[in-house]
N, C-alpha and C positions, 0 to 999 in steps of 0.2 A: 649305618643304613637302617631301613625297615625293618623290624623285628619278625621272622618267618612264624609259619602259623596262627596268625593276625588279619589275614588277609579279610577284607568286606566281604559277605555272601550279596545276591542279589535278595533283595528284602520284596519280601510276601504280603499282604496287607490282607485280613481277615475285615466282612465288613462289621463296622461300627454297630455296636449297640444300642437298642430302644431303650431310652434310661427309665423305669418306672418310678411313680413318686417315693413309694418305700423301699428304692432299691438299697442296698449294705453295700459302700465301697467293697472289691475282694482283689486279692494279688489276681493279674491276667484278665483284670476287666478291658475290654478293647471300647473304648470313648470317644468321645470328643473333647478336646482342651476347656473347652469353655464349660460341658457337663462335668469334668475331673475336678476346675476350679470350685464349681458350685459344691458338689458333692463334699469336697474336703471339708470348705466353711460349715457347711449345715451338719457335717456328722465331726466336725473340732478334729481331723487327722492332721499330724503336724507331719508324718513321716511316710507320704508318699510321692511317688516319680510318674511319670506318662512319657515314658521311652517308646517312640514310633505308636504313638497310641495306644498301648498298651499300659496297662496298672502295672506298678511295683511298688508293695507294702515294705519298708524296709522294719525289720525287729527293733522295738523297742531297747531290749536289752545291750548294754554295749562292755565291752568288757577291757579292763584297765591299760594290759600289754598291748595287744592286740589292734588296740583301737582310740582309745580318752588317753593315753600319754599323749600317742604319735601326733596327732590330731591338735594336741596344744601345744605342742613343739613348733610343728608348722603355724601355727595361730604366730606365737611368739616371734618367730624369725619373719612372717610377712606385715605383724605388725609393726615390729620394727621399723622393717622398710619402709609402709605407708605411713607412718607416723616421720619419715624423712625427709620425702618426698609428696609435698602438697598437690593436688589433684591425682592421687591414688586412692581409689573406694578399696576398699577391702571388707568382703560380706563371709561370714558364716552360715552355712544350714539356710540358703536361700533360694528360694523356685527361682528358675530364671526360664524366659519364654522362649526358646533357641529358633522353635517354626513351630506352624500350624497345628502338630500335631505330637511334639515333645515340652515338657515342661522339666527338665531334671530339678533336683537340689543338691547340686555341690557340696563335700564337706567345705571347702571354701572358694572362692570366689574373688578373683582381684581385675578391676580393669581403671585402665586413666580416663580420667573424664575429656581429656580433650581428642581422643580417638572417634570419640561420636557414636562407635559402634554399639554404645551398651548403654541401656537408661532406664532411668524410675518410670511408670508409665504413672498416671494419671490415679492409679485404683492402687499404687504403693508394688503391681510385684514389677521386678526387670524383665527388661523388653529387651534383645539383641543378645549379640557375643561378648561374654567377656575377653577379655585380655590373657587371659589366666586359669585357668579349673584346676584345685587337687582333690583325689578322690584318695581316702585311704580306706586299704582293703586287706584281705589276709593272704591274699596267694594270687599266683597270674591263673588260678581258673574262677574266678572272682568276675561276675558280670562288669566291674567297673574295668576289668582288661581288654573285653570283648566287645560288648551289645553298646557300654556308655561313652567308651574310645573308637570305636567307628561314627558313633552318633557329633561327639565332640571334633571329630574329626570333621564328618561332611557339613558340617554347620559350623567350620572356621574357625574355632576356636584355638588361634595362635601357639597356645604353651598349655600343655596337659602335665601334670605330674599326679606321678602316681605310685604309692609308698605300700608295698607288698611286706607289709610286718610280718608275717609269719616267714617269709623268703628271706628277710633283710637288706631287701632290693627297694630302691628307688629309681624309677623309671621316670625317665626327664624328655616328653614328644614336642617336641618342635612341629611347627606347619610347615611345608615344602613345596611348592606346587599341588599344591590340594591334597596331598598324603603326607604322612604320620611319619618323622623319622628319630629316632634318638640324639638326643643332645649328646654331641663327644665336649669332655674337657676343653678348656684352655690347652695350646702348644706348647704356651709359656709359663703355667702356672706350675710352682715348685710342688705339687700334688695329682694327682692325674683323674684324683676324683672331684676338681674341684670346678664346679659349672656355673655359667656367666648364664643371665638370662638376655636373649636378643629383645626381646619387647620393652624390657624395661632396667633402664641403666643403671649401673651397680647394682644390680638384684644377682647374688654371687651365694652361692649353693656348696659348702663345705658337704659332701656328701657322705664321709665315713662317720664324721662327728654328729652328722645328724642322727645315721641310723642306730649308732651308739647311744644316745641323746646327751651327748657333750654339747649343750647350748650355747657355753660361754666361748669354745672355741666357734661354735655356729655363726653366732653376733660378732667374734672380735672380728673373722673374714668381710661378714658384713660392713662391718665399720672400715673397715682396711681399702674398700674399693672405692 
């Protein structure tokens, strides 16, 4: 079921800011999507979010356990998959335009192209819902537990995963009637950690091996389905 202490607050909107021409992007700038866009391009920020309007500068710094293993691990097991299955995009570290007033960037990013929902606009960023978002993060009080899983939530986003390295938890949300619920195992899988994805077939989630980073048991599951 739903995960308790998770629950959506009713969201508050502070209004928008007058952008000046020498303003300095900064964490907690309240904008507009289109001034965030500009601002990023003209001051070269590769590592910023517009969550409900709102700036989030994410740190530069990234560090090996924590974060650049896990992060290539899932790289490796989703490219697998989309390198199996023809009309699978699979994006890293990509803005994508969810509504009018969020622009996240996913550590990764997978949708099918024939769902329609999600697409290149015109200027190069994505337009719509993916298929797909995982976020890795160090702990469940990590904004991507809270503020960017209610966000991905009310803007449809199918299949949320989300890999708590410091906890050694992977959190696998399914959509359900417009709310967030945990993916349970397979009934029949001789593992009880091991998770099917409903959006996209044979997409199968060894989960202890992952967190381990046993990849070759990760792939062979993959390959098995």
């Amino acid at each position: 079921g739903r995960p308790t202490g998770l629950n959506s607050p009713v969201r508050v909107f502070s209004p928008i800011m007058t952008i000046s021409a020498t303003h300095r992007l900064e964490n907690g700038d309240r904008i507009s999507r289109d001034d965030f866009e500009r601002l990023c391009a003209e001051q070269q920020i590769r590592q910023a979010e517009l969550i409900d309007g709102v700036v989030r500068m994410n740190a530069a710094a990234v560090r090996f356990h924590q974060h650049g293993k896990p992060h290539a691990l899932m790289m490796v097991w989703l490219g697998t998959y989309a390198a199996r299955h023809p009309g699978t995009e699979l994006a890293d570290n990509t803005s994508v335009r969810l509504d009018a007033a969020s622009e996240p960037q996913p550590d990764i990013l997978m949708f099918r192209t024939d769902s329609q929902k999600c697409r290149v606009a015109d200027d190069g960023f994505l337009e719509g819902t993916p298929d797909l978002v995982v976020e890795i993060a160090a702990s469940s009080v990590s904004y991507d537990a809270h503020e960017k899983r209610r966000l991905y939530e009310r803007c449809g986003v199918p299949e949320y995963i989300l890999w708590r390295t410091e906890d050694r938890a992977i959190d696998w949300f399914v959509l359900s009637n417009g709310r967030y619920e945990i993916l349970v195992p397979e009934e029949d899988s001789d593992s009880d950690q091991l998770l099917r994805s409903r959006n996209f077939p044979g997409l199968i989630l060894d989960r202890p091996a992952m967190v381990t980073g046993n990849i070759p048991t990760v792939l062979s599951r993959l390959h098995s389905s």
